[in-house]
N, C-alpha and C positions, 0 to 999 in steps of 0.2 A: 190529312197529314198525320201521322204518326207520329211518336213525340219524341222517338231518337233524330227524327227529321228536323223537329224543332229545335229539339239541342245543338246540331248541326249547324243550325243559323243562327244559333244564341250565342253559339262561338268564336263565332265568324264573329257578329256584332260588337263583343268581347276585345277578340283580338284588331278589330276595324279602332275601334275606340283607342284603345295601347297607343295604336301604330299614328291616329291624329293628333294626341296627348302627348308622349312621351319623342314623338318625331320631333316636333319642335325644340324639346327639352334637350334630346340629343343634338339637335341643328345647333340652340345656344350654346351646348358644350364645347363643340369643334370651332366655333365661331369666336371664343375666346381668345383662339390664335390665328386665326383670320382676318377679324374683324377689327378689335381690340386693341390699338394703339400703346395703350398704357395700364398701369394697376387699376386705375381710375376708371375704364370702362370697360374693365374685367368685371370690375364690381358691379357699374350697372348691368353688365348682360346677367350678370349671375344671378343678381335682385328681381329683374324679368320675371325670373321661373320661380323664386323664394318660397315663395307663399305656396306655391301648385305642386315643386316638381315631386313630392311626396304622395300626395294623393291622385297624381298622375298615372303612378305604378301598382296603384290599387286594380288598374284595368287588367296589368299583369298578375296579378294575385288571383281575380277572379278566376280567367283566361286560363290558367294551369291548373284553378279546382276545378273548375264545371268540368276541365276534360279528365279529368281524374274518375272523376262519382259520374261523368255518362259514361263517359267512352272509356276504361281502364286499360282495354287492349291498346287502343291508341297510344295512351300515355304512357304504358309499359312500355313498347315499341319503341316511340320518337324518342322517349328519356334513356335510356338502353342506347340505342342507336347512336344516339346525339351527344352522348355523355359527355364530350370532350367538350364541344363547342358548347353547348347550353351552362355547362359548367364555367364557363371563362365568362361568358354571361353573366351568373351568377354574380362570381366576383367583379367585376366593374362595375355591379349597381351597385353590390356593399358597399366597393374602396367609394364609387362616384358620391353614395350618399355622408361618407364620413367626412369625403375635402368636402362639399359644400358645408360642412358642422363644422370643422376645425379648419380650414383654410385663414380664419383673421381672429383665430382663439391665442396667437400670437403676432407679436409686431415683427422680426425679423423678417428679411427681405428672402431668404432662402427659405425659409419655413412655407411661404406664403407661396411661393413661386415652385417649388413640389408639389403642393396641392391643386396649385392651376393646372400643373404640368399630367397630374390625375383625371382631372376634371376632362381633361380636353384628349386623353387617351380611351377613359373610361366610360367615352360619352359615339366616340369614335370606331370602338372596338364590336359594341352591340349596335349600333347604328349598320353596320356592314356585317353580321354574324347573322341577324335576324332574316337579311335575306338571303345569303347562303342557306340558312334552315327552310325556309320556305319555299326556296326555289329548288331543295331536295325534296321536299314533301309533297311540290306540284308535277316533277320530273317523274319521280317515281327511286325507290332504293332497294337494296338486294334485301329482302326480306324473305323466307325461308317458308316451309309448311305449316310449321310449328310459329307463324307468325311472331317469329325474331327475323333482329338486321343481322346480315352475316357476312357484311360489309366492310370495308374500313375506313381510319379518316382520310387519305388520300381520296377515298369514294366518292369522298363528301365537295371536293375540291373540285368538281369539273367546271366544263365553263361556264354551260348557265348557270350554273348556279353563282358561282362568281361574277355573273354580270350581274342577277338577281342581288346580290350584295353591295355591288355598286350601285345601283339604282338606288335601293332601301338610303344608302350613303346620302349620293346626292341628291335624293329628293325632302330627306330631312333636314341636310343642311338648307337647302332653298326655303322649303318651310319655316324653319328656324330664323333666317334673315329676313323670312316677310312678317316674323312677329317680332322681332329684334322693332322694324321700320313702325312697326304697329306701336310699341310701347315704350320708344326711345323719343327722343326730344333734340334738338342740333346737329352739332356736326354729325354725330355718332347714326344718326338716323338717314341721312342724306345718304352714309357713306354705306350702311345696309341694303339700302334700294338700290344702288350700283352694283353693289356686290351679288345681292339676289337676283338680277338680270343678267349677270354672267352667270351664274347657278345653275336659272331658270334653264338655261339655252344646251349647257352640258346634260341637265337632269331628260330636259326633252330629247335630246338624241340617243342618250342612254337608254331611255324607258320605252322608246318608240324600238327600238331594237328586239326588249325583251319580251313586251308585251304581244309585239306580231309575233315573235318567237313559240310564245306559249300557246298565242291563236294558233296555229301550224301544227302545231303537235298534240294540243288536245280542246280546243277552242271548239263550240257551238256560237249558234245564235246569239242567244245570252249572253254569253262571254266578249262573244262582239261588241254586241251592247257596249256592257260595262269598258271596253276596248275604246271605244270612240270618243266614250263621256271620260275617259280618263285625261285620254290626249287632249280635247277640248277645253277641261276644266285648265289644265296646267299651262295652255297658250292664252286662256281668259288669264289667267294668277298673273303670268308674265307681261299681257297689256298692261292690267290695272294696278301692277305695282307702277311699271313707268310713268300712267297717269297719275301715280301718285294716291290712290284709292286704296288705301293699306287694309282698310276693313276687308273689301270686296278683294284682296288678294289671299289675304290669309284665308278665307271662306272657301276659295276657290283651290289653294294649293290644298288646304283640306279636302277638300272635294277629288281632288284627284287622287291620293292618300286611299279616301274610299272608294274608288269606284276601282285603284289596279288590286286591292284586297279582296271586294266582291268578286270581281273577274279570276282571282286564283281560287279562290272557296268556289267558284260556277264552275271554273276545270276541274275540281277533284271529285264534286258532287254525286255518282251517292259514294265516292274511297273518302276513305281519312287517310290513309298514307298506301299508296299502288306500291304496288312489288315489280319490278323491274325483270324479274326472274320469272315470274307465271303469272299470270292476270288473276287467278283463281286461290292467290295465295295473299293476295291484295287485302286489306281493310279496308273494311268497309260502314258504314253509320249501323248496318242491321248487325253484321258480327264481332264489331267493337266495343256495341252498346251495353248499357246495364241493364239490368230488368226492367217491365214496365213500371212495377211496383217503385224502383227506386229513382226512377224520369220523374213519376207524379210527384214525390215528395218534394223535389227537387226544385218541380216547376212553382208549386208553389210559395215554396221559401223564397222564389224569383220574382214572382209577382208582387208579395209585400217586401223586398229587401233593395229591390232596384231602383224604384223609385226615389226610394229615400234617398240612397246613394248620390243618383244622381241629383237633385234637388239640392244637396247638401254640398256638391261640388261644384255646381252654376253659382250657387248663392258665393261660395268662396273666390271665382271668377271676378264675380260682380264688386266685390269689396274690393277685390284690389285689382280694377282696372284701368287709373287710372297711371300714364306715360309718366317716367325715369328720365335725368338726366345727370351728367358729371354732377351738375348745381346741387344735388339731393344727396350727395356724398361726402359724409362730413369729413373735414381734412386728418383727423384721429384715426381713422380707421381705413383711411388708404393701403 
């Protein structure tokens, strides 16, 4: 295997990781106004993610460098191209990361209730943007000789790709409510797992749509595969929340998280972003790549920086895993 080929799949991994990490994080955000009855267990959803939702986004920081220093054609292209929507991106992780800082840096009832009102757009926005992006970059976009989009944002709007945005939607918010059930404690947990089973049921009709969709159009073998284990894992998620088995849900709705990502990285495999306009105009891992000289360097800054990474983020998991309730909410800071 060549080692733009690796990078290819380091990316993928990259952005697989983002999408099981930060999907719940977006799932809790929307779920503030879902979920959430009162201030009181805005707080605890919010509490949930406290400790992670930060180094969550680390997966996104990687995920936008690796393809920078492999793939720069790639990057030039999708950023170019995408400038509007990745940009609106952009800002809702800002505003989302400063309401979670400043949302009870005052008491005021209005103060507090702006920054929810952030929280649950801002968490909302990129949860459904991400797959509109993806489901352009697995479709294919007008991309030129000269490997630019020559496109526009209307372009960007069609339908798959807008079901792809739905889907990204509700299957983070589902996500997000079977780790809500996972690390809540009462009423608030009971009323998760109801809620994530109507989730579950829109997220499966949704995703069952787009995934045969993308089989149809540019699907293999492999891509089946990951096709079947995607469906599967998400009808396993939706039994074993009802049983009540919140571990083996959230594992599961992960699961599926992974396996409709793999399935879109199998259909684009060996393009990083097809051109719509000429097959021949398409990107691809070989003419997007950097040199080999700067793959090697690369890889091995990944082989000693990864692990730590990740080590350093399980251990952070592990410390604060243990279940939230109202009870843990001190009455000051409602």
């Amino acid at each position: 295997m060549e080692l733009h080929d690796v990078w290819f799949v380091l990316i993928a991994v990259l952005w697989t990781g983002y999408f099981f990490l930060e999907g719940f994080d977006f799932g809790i955000g929307v779920l503030t106004k879902l979920l959430a009855r009162d201030r009181t267990e805005k707080r605890v959803l919010i509490n949930t993610i406290g400790p992670v939702w930060d180094g969550n986004e680390v997966w996104l920081l990687s995920a936008g460098g690796a393809t920078f220093a492999a793939f720069p054609e790639w990057y030039a292209t999708l950023f170019s191209g995408f400038y509007l929507p990745l940009l609106l991106i952009l800002v809702c992780l800002i505003l989302r990361g400063v309401a979670f800082e400043y949302r009870a840096k005052r008491p005021e009832e209005q103060w507090q209730r702006n920054w929810e009102n952030a929280i649950f757009w801002t968490s909302l926005l990129p949860a459904f943007l991400w797959g509109v992006a993806f489901g352009n970059i697995v479709r294919g976009v007008k991309i030129d000789r000269n490997f630019e989009y020559v496109g526009s944002l209307g372009d960007l709007l069609n339908p798959y790709a807008v079901l792809g945005g739905l889907v990204t939607l509700t299957l983070f918010t589902f996500h997000g409510a079977v780790f809500a059930a996972l690390k809540t404690l009462g009423d608030i947990r009971e009323r998760a797992r109801k809620l994530a089973l109507r989730l579950g049921v829109v997220t499966a009709g949704l995703a069952l749509v787009f995934l045969l969709w993308t089989q149809v159009e540019n699907g293999d073998g492999k891509s089946l595969v990951a096709l079947v284990v995607a469906v599967a894992a998400l009808v396993a998620a939706i039994a074993a929340n009802q049983a009540g088995r919140e571990g083996w849900a959230f594992g599961l709705s992960g699961l599926t998280i992974i396996a409709a990502v793999a399935m879109l990285f199998l259909t684009l495999f060996p393009n990083v972003m097809p051109s719509s306009l000429n097959d021949e105009w398409s990107l691809t891992v070989t003419n997007a790549s950097s040199s080999p000289y700067t793959l090697k360097i690369m890889t091995w800054c990944a082989v000693i920086a990864t692990p730590v990474v990740m080590l350093y983020q399980g251990w952070t998991y592990w410390v604060f895993r243990k279940r939230i309730g109202t009870q843990h909410i001190a009455d000051a800071v409602h």
